[in-house]
C-alpha positions as CSV (number, residue, x, y, z in Angstrom):
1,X,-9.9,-52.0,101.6
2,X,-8.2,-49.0,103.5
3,X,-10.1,-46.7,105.4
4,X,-9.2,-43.5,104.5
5,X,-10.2,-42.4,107.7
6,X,-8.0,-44.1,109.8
7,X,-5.0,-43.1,108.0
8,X,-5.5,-40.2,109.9
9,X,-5.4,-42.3,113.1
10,X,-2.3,-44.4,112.3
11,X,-0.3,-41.2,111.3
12,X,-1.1,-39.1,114.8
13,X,0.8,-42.9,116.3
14,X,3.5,-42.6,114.4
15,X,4.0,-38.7,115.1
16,X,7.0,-39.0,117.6
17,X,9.3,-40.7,115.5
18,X,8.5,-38.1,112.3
19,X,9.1,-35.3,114.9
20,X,12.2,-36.7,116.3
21,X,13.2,-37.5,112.3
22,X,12.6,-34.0,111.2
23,X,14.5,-32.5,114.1
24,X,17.5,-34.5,113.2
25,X,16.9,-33.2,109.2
26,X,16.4,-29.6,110.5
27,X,19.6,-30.2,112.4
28,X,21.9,-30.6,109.2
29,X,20.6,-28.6,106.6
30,X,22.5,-28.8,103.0
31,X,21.9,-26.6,100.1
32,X,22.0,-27.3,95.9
33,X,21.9,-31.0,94.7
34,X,24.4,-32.6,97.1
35,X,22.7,-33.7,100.7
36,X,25.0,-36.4,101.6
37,X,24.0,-36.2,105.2
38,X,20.5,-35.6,104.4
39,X,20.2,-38.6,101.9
40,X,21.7,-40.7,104.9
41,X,19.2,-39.8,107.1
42,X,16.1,-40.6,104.4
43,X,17.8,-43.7,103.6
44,X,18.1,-44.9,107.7
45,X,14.4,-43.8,107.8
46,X,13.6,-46.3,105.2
47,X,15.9,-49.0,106.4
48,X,13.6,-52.3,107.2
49,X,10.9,-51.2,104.8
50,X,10.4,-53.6,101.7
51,X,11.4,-51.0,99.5
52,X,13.0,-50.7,96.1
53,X,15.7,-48.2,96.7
54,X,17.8,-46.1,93.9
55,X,19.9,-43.0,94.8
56,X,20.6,-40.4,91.8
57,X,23.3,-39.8,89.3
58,X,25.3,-36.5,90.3
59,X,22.6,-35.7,93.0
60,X,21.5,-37.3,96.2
61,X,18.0,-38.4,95.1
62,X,16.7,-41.5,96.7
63,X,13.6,-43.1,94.8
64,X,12.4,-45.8,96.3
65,X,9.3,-48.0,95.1
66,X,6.7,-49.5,97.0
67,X,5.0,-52.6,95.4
68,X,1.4,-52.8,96.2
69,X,0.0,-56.4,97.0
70,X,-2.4,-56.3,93.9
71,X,-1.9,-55.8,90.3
72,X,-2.6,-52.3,89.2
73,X,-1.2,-48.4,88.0
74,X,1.6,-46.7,89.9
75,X,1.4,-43.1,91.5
76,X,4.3,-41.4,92.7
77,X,4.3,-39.1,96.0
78,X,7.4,-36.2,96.4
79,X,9.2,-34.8,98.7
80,X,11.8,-31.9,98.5
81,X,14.8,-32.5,100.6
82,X,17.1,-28.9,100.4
83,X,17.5,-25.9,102.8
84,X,18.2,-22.5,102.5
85,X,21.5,-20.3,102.8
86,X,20.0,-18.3,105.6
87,X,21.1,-17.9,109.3
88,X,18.2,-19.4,111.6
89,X,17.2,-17.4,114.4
90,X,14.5,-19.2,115.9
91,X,15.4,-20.3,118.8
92,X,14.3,-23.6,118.5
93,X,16.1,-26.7,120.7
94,X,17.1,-28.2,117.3
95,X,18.5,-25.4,115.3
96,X,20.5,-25.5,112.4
97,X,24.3,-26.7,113.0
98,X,25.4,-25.5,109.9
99,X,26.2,-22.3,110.3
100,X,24.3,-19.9,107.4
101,X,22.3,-22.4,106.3
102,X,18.5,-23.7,107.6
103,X,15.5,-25.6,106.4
104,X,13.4,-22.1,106.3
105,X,11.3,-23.7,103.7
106,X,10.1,-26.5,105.7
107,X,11.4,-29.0,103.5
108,X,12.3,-30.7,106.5
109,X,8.6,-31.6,107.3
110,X,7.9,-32.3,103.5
111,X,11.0,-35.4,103.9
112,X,9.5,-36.9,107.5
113,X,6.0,-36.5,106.2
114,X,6.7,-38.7,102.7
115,X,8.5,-40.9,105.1
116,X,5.4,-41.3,107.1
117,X,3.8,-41.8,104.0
118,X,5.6,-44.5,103.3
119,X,5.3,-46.3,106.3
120,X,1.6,-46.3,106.4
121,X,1.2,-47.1,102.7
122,X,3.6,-50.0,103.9
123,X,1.9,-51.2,106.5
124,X,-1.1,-51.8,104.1
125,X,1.0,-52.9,100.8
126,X,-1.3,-55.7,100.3
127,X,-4.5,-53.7,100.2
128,X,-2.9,-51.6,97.4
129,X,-3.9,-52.2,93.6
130,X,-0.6,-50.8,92.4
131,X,2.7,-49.5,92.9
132,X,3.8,-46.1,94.6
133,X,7.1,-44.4,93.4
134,X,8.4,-42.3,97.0
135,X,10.7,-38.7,95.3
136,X,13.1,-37.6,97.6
137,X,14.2,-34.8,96.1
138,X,17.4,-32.6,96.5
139,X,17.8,-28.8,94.5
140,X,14.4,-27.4,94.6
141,X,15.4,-24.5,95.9
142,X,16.4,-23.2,92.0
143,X,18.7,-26.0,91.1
144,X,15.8,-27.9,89.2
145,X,16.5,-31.5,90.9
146,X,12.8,-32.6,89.8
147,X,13.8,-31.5,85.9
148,X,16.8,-33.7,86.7
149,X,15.4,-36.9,88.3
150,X,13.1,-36.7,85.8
151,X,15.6,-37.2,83.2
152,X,16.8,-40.0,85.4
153,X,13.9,-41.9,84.7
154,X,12.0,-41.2,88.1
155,X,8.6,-41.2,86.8
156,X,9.3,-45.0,85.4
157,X,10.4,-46.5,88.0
158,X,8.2,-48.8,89.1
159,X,8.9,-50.2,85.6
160,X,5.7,-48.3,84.1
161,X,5.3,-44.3,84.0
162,X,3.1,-43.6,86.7
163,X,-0.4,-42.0,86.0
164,X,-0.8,-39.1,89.1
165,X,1.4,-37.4,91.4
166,X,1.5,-35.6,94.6
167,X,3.4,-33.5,96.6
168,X,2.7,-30.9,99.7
169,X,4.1,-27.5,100.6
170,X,4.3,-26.4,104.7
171,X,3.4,-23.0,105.3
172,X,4.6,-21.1,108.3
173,X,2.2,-18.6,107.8
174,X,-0.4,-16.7,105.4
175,X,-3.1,-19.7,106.1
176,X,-4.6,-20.4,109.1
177,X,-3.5,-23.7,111.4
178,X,-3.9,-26.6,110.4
179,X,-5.8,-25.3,107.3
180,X,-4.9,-27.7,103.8
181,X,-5.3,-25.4,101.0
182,X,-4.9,-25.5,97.4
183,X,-6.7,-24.6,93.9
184,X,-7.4,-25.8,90.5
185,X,-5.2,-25.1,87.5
186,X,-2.5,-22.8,88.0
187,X,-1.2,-22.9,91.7
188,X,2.1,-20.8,91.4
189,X,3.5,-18.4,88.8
190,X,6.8,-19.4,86.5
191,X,9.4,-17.5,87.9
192,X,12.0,-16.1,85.2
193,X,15.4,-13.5,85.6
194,X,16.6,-11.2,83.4
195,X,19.6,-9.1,83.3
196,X,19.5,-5.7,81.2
197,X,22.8,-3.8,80.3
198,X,22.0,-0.4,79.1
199,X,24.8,0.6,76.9
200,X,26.2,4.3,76.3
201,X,28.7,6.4,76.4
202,X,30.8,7.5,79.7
203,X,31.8,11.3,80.2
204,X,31.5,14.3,82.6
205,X,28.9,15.3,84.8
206,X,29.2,18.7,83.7
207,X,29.1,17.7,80.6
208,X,26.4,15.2,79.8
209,X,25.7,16.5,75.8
210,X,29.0,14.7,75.1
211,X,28.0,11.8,76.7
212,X,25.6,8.9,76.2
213,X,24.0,8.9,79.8
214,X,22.6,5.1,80.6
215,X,21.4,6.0,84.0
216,X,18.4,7.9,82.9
217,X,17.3,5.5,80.4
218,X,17.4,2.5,82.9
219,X,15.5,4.3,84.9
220,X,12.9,4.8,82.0
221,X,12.8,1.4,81.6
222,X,11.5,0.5,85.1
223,X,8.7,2.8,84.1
224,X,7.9,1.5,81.1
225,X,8.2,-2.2,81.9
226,X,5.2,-1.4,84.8
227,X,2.9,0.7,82.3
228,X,4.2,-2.9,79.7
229,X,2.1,-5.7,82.4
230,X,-1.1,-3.5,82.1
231,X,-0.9,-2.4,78.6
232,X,0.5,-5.3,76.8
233,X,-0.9,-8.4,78.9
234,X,-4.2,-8.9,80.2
235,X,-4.7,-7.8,83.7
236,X,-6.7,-11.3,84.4
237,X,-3.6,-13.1,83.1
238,X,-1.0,-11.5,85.2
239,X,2.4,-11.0,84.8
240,X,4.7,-9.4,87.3
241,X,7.9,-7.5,86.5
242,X,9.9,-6.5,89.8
243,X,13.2,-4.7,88.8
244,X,15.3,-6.0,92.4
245,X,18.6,-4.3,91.6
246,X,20.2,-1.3,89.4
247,X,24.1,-0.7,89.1
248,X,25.9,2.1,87.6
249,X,28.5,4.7,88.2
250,X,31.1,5.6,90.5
251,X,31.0,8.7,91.4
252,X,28.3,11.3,91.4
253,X,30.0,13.7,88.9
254,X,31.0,10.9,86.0
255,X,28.6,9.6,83.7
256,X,29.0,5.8,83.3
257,X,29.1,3.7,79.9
258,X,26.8,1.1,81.4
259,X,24.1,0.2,83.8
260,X,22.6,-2.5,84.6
261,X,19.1,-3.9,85.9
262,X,18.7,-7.2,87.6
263,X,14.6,-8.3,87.1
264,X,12.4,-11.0,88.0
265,X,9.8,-12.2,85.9
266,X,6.5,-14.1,87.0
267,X,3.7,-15.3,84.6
268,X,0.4,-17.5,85.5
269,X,-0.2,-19.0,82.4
270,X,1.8,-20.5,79.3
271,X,0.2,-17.9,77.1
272,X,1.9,-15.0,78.6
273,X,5.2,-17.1,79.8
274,X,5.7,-17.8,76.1
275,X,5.1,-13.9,75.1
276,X,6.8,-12.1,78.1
277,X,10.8,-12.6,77.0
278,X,9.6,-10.8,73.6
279,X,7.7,-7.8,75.1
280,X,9.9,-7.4,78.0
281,X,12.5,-7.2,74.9
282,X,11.1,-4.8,73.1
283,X,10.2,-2.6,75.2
284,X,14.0,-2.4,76.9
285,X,15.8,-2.1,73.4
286,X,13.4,0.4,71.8
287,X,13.4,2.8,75.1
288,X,17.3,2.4,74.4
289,X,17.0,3.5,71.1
290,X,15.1,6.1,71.4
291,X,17.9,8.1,73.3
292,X,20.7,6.7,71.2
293,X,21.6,3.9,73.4
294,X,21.3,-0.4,73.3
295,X,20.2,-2.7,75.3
296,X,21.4,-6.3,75.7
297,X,18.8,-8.5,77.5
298,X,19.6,-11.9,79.1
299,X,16.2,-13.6,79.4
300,X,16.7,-16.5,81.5
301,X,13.6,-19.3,81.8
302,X,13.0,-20.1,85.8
303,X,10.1,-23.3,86.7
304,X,7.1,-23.4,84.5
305,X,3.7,-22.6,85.9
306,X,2.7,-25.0,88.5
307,X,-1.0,-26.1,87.3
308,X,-3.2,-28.9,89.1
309,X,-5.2,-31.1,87.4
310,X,-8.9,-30.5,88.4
311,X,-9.8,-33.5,89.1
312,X,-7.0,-34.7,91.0
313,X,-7.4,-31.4,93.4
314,X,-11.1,-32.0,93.9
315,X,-9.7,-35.4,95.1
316,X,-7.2,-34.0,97.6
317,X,-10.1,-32.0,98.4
318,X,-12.6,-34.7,99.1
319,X,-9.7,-36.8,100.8
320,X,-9.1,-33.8,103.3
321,X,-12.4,-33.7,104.3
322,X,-12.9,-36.9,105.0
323,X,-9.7,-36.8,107.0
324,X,-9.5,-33.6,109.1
325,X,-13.1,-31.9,108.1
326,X,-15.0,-29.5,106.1
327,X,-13.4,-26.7,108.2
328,X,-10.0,-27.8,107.1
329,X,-10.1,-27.9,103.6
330,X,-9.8,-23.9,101.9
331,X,-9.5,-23.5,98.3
332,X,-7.6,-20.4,97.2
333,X,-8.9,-17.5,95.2
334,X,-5.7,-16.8,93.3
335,X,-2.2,-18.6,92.7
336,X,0.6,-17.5,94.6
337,X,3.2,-15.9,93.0
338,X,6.1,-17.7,94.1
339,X,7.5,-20.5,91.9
340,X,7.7,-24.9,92.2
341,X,9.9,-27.1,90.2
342,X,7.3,-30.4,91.2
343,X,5.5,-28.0,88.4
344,X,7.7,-30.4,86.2
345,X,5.9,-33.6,87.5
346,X,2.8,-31.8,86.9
347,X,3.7,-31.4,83.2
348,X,4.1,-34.5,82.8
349,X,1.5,-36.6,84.8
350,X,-2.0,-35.4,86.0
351,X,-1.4,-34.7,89.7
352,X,-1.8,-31.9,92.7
353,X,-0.1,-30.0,94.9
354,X,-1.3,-28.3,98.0
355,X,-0.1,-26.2,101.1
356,X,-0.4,-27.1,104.4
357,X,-0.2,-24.9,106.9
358,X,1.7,-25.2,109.7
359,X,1.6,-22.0,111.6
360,X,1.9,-22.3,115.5
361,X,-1.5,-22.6,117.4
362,X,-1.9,-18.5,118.5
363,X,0.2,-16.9,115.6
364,X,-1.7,-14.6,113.3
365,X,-0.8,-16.4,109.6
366,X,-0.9,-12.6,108.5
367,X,2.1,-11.6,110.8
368,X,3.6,-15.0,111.2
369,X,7.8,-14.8,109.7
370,X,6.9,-16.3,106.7
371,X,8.9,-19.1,104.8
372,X,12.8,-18.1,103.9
373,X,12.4,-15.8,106.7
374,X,15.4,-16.7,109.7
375,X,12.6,-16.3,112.2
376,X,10.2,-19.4,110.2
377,X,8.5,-21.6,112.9
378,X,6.8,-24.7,111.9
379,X,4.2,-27.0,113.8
380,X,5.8,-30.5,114.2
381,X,1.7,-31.2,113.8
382,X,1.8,-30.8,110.4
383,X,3.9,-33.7,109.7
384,X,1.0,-35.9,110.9
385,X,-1.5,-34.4,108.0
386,X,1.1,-34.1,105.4
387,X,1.9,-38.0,105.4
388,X,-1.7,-39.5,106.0
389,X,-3.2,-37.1,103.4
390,X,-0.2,-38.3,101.0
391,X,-0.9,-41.9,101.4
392,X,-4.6,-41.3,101.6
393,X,-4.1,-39.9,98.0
394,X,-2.4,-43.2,96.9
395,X,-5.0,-45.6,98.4
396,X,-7.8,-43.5,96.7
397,X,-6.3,-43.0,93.2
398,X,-5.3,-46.9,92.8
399,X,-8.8,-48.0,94.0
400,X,-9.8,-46.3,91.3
401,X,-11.5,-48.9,88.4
């Protein structure tokens, strides 16, 4: 049987060669579903591993499946692969090559930890009752790539669907070092867009009886859709509206024909992600209408909500004690608002998914450039809990009777 425990151990061995493999990954960042360079590197780290490797269809996914020495269920651990279009300005010996891009995520630490993963669940493949499906996954970063390899048949293919899954999120800051943190049911909010186009009529300034002004009815709007997410949801099932752009006009003395409001969206729960598009709606048209004007709203749907199964967080929690302490383990008093395509996985197969915090030892986590920020740091010490906490998960979940 594997000790849990000295998973822990094995993982710190193994840390210089995930550091030097996440350097070279932070070195080349790619963006969307294509990581040709990326994908090369995963597929080197695997090399010599008695893996069963696929790559994807129109994306550079590698799935690779590890066969356990003993009959038994498969579980699949994931790992995002994409960066960010932003200009890196950390500093850091192995900055970004590509110019405007840079793994400000830390996805770069979520691919060298699953490969670590790997490795130790491969070094004890015969002690394992069941199989282990390894998701490297491109296009997280809004491009859906889990929705995709999904449809690709990920979650089969070990040749069965696999009964949990597990995946990690680095933080640069907000939690404290070294901290693992997570909660149960809903983690992180679905983030959706819309696009509203006030319609009216264009004319003079000096003049605006003739006209059908939109720029004072989009501006109602933003009020209204704030007094809409305390008066038409329930304040202990969120929803945030943030209205991030407003277009209209040319000049100060002509009234325009249009304007236009660029919003994001985020519920917690599939009650109010199902009713927002409507409300939102409504309240948008009829403001319109009430001066004379239409609105045309383009709802667009984002990630679902990203919800933990209980029992399968109180298991990363346990397994995170046992690994690193009771000190390390925090659970979270509310989701984040930020959104997750693994949230896919998870509505398919029981599963968790957790932070962990890699803010660098003397940074306040409240102060810290958070992640997407060009100034992100993140502790290479991380990598070393991420991949024993991962294949700790697998070990405990196919021991299970």
């Amino acid at each position: 049987m594997v000790q849990v425990k000295a998973l822990h151990d094995e993982a710190r061995a193994m840390l210089p060669e995930l550091v030097e493999l996440r350097h070279a990954l932070h070195r080349v960042p790619e963006l969307g579903l294509e990581l040709p360079r990326t994908q090369a590197l995963v597929l080197e780290a695997l090399a010599g591993l008695d893996l069963e490797i696929s790559t994807g269809d129109g994306l550079s996914s590698v799935t690779a499946v590890l066969r356990g020495g003993k009959p038994g269920p498969a579980v699949l651990l994931r790992g995002d692969m994409d960066a960010l279009p932003v200009t890196e300005q950390t500093g850091e010996p192995f900055t970004s090559e590509h110019d405007g891009l840079m793994h400000a995520c830390g996805h770069d630490l979520h691919v060298a930890g699953l490969v670590g993963a790997a490795r130790l669940l491969h070094a004890h493949r015969d002690e394992l009752a069941g199989d282990v499906v390894l998701m490297f996954q491109p296009g997280e970063e809004g491009d859906g790539g889990a929705e995709i390899m999904i449809e690709q048949g990920v979650l089969a293919a070990a040749g069965e669907r696999v009964v949990a899954a597990y995946g990690v999120h680095v933080s640069a800051g907000l939690l404290p070092h070294g901290v693992v943190a997570g909660r149960p049911g809903t983690l992180m909010a679905a983030p959706d867009s819309v696009v509203v186009t006030v319609h009216g009529a264009g004319g003079h300034g000096s003049a605006p009886h003739r006209a059908l002004d939109p720029v004072p009815v989009a501006a109602e709007i933003v009020l209204a859709l704030q007094a809409m997410v305390t008066r038409r949801f329930d304040v202990f099932d969120p929803v945030v509206v943030t209205v991030g752009s407003i277009h209209a006009g040319t000049a100060n003395n002509i009234i325009p024909s249009t304007a236009t409001l660029e919003i994001t969206v985020r519920t917690f729960s599939q009650a109010t992600w199902e009713a927002a598009p409507e409300r939102l709606r409504e309240v948008c048209e009829h403001v319109a209408a009430a001066h004379g004007l239409t609105a045309q709203v383009d709802y667009k749907r984002g990630y679902p909500v990203t919800v933990n199964d209980p029992h399968e967080l109180e298991r990363t929690a346990r397994l995170t004690r046992e690994l690193l302490g009771d000190e390390r383990w925090v659970t979270m008093p509310a989701p984040l608002a930020g959104g997750e395509d693994f949230s896919y996985v998870l509505q398919e197969v029981p599963g968790a998914f957790v932070f962990v915090s890699a803010l660098l030892p003397g940074e306040d986590p409240d102060t810290a450039p958070y992640n997407h920020s060009p100034q992100a740091r993140f502790h290479d010490d991380a990598l070393a809990t991420s991949a024993a906490l991962l294949a700790s998960l697998v070990v405990d979940r196919l021991a299970e009777v």
